[in-house]
KEDOPA-777819 format. One record per residue: residue number from 1; x, y, z of N, C-alpha, C in turn; chain; residue in three letters. Coordinates in steps of 0.1 Angstrom, whole numbers, plus 5000, padded with zeros to 4 digits. Atoms other than C-alpha are relative to their C-alpha. Layout:
KEDOPA-777819
- nr,n_c1,n_c2,n_c3,ca_c1,ca_c2,ca_c3,c_c1,c_c2,c_c3,kette,rest
- NUM,X,Y,Z,X,Y,Z,X,Y,Z,A,Ala
...
end
This chain:
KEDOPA-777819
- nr,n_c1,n_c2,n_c3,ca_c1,ca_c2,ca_c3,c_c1,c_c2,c_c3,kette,rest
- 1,5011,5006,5008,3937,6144,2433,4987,5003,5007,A,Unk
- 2,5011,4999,4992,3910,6147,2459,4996,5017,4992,A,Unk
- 3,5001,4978,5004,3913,6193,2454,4995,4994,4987,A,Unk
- 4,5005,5005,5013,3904,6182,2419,4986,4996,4995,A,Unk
- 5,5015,5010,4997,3874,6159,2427,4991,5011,5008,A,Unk
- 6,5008,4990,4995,3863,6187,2451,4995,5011,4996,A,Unk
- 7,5001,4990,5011,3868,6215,2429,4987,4997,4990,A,Unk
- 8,5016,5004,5015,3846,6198,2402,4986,4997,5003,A,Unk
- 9,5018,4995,4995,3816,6192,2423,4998,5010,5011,A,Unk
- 10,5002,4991,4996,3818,6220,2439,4996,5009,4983,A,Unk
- 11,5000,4995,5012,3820,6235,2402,4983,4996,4993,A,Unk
- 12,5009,5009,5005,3793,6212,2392,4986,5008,5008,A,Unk
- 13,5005,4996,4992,3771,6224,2422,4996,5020,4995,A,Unk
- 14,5001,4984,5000,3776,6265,2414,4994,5000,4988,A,Unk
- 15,5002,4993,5008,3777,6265,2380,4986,4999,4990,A,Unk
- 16,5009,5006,5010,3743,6251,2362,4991,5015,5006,A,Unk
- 17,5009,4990,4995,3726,6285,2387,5009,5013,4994,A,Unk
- 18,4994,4988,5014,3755,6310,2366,4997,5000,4989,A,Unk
- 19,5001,5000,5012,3748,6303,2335,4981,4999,4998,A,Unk
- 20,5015,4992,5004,3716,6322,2329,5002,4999,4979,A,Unk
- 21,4998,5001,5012,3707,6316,2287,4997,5016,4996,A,Unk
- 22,5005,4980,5009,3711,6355,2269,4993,4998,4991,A,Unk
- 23,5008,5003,5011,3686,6361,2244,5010,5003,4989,A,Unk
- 24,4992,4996,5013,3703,6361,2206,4997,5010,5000,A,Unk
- 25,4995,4982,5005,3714,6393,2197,5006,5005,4985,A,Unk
- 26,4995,4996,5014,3720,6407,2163,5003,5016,5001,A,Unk
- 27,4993,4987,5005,3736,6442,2154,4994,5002,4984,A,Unk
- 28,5003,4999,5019,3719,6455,2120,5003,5023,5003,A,Unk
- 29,4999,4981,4999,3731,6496,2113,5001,5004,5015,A,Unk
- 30,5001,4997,4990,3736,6501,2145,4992,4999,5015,A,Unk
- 31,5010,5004,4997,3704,6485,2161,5006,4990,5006,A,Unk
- 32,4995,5013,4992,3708,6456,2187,4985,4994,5001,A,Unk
- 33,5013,5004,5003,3675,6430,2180,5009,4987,5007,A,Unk
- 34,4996,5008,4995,3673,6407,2203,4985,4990,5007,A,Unk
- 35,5013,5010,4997,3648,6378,2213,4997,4992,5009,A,Unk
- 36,5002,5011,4994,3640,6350,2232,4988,4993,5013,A,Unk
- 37,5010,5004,4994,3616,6332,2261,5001,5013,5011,A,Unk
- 38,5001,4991,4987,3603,6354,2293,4996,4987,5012,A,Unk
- 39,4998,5009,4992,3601,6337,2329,4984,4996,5001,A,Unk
- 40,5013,5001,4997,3562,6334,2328,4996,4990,4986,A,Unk
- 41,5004,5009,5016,3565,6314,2292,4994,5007,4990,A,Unk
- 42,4998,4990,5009,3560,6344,2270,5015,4999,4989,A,Unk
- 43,4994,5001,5012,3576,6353,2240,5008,5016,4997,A,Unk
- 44,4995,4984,5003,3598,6390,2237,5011,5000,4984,A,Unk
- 45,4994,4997,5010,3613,6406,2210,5004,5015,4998,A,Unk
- 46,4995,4988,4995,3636,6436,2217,5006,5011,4986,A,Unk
- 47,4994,4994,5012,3646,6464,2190,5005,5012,5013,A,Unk
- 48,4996,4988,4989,3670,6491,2209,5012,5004,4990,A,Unk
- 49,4991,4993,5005,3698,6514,2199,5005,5014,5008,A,Unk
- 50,4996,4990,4988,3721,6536,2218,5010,5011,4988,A,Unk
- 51,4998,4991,5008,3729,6570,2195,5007,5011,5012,A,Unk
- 52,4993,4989,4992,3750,6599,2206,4993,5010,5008,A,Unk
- 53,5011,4988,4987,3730,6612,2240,4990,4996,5000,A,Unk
- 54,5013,5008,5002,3701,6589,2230,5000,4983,5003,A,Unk
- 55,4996,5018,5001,3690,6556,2240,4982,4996,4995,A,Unk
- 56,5009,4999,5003,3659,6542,2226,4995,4985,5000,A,Unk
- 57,5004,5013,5000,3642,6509,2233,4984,4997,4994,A,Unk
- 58,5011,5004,5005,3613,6491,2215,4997,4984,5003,A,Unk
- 59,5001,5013,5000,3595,6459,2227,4989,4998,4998,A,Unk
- 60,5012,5004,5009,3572,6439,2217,4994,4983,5016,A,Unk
- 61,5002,5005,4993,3561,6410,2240,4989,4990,4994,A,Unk
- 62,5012,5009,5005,3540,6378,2228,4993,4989,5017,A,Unk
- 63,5004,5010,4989,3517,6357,2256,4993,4988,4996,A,Unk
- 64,5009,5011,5004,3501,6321,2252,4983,5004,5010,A,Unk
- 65,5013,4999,4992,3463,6325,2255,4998,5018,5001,A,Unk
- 66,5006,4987,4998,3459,6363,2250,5000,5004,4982,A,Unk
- 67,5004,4999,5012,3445,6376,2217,5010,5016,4995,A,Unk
- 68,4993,4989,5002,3476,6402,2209,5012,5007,5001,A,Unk
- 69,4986,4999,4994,3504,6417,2219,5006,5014,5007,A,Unk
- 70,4991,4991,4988,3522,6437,2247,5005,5006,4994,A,Unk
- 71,4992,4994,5009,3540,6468,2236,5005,5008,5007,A,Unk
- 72,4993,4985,4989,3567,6492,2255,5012,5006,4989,A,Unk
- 73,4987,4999,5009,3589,6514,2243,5010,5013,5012,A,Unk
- 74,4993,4985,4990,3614,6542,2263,5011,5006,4990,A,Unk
- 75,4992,4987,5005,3631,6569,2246,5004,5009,5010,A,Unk
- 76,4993,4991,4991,3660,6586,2267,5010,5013,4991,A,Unk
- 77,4991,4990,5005,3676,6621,2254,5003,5009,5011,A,Unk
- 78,4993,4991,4985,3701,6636,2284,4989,4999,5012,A,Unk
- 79,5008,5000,4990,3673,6647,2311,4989,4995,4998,A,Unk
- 80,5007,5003,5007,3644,6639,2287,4997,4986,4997,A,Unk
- 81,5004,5012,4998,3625,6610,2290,4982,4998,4994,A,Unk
- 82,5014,5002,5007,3595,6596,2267,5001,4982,4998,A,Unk
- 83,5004,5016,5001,3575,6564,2260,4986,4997,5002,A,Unk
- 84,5010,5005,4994,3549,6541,2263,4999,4985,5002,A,Unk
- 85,5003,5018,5001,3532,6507,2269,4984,4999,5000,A,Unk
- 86,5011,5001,5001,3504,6494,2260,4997,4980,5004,A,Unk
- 87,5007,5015,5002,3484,6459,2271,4997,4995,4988,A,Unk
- 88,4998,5013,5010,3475,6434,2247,4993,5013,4986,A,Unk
- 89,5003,4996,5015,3469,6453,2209,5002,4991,4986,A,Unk
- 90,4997,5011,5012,3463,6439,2174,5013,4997,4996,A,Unk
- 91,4990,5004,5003,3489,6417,2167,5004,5010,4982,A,Unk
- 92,4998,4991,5011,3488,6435,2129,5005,5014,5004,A,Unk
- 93,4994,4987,4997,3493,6468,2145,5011,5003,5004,A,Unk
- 94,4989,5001,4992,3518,6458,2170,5012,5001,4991,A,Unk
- 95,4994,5002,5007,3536,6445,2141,5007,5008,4987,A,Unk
- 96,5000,4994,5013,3533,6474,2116,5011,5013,5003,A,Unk
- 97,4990,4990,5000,3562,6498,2107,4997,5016,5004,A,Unk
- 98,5007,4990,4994,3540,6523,2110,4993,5007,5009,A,Unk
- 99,5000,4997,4984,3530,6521,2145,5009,5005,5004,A,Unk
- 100,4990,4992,4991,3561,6526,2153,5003,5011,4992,A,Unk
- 101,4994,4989,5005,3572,6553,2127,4989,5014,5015,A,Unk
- 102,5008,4989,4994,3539,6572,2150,5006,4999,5014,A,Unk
- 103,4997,5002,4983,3554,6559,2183,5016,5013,5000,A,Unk
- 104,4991,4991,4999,3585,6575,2175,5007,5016,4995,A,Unk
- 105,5002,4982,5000,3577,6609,2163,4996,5006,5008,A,Unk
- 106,5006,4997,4992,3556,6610,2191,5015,5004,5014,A,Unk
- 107,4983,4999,4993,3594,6605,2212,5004,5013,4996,A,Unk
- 108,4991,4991,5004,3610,6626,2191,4992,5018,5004,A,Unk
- 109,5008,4987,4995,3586,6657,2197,5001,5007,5013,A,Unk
- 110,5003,4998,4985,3589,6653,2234,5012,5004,5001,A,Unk
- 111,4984,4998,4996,3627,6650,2234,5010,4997,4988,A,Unk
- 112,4996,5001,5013,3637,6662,2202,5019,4995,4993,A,Unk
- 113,4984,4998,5004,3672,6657,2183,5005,5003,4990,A,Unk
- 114,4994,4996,5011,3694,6669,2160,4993,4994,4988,A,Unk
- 115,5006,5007,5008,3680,6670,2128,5003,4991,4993,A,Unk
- 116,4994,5010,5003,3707,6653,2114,4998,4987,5006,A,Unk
- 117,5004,5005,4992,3705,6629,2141,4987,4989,4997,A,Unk
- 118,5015,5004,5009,3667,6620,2132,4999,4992,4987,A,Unk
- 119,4996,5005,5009,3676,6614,2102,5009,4985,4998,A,Unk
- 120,4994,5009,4996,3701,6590,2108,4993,4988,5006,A,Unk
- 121,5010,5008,4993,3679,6572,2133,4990,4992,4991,A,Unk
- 122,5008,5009,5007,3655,6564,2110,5001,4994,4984,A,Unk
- 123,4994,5011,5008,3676,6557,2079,5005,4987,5004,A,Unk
- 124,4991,5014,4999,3694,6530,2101,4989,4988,5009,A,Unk
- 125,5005,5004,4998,3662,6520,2110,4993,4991,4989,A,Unk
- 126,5005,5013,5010,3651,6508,2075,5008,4987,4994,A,Unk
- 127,4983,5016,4999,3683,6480,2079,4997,4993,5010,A,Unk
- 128,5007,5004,4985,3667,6471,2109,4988,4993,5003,A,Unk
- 129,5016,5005,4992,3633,6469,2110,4995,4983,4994,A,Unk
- 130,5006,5013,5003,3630,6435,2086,5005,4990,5004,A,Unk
- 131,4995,5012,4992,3652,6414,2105,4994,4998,5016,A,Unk
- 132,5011,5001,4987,3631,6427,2141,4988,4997,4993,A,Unk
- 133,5015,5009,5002,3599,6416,2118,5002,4988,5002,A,Unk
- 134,4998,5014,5001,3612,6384,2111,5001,4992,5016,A,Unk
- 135,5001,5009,4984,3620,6374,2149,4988,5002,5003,A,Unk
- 136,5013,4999,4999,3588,6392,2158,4991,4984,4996,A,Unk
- 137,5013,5010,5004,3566,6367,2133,5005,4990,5002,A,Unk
- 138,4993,5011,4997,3589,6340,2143,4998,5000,5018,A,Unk
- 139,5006,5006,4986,3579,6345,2181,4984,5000,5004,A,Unk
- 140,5016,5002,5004,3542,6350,2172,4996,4984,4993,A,Unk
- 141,5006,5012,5006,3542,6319,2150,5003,4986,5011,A,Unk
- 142,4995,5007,4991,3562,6299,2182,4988,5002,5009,A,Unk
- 143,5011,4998,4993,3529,6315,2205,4988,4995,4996,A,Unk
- 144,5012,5008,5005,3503,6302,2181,5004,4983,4999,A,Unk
- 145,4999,5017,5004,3515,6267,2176,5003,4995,5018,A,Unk
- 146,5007,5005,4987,3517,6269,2216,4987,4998,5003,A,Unk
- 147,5012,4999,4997,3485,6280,2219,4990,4985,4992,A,Unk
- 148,5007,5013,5012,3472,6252,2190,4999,4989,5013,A,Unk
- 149,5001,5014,4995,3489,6225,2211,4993,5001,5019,A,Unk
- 150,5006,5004,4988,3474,6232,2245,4980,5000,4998,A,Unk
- 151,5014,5000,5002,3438,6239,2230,5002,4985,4998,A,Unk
- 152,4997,5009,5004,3446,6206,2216,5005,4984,5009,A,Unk
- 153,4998,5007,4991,3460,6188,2244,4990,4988,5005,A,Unk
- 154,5013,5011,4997,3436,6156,2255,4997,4995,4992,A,Unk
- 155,5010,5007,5011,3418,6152,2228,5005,4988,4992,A,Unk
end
């Protein structure tokens, strides 16, 4: 009985520092969107997808108290490596399909792929892209109603 008693707070002791929270993850066409808090109290929102010989990540990044939003992206094909990041940009832009459609022609140029391929990519990207808006304006609207309540704070 004791082994039992010692086990469990020993158990008790280890495990509250294992259990790290993963951000939710969804699967749309092939896409993995995934969300949640950053360690500085920020707000991320990840669109990635790993295609035959390609890996291609898109994030987005919200902060309390900054007028915009954080933006990286990395595109891997075999030795071939593209991308960018940008500091804080209009939240509208950040947000728009068509930033990225230019971010990732801009990829594709550098470290091209089958055309089939391409194709693919960016049909399974229009199954995709309205469920990564929706977290997106869903961790923008969680950053404003921060931002509200600390302006707000005191008063």
């Amino acid at each position: 009985m004791k082994l039992s008693r010692i086990a469990l707070a020993l158990f008790a002791l280890i495990l509250p520092g294992t259990l790290v929270a993963q951000p939710p993850v969804a699967a749309v066409a092939g896409w993995r969107i995934a969300s949640g808090g950053t360690s500085d109290g920020g707000r991320f929102v990840r669109l990635s997808r790993n295609g035959r010989g390609y890996h291609l990540v898109h994030y987005l990044e919200f902060w309390r108290g900054n007028n915009g939003v954080a933006i990286a992206a990395n595109f891997r094909r075999g030795a071939c490596r593209s991308g960018d990041a940008e500091g804080m940009i209009p939240t509208e832009q950040a947000l728009s399909r068509a930033t990225f459609d230019m971010r990732l022609a801009g990829y594709l140029r550098e470290c091209p792929l089958a055309r089939g391929e391409a194709v693919a990519l960016r049909r399974s990207l229009n199954a995709a892209w309205p469920r990564f808006l929706a977290r997106a304006r869903r961790a923008l609207a969680a950053t404003e109603a921060e931002n509200r309540a600390i302006e707000n704070y005191g008063r």
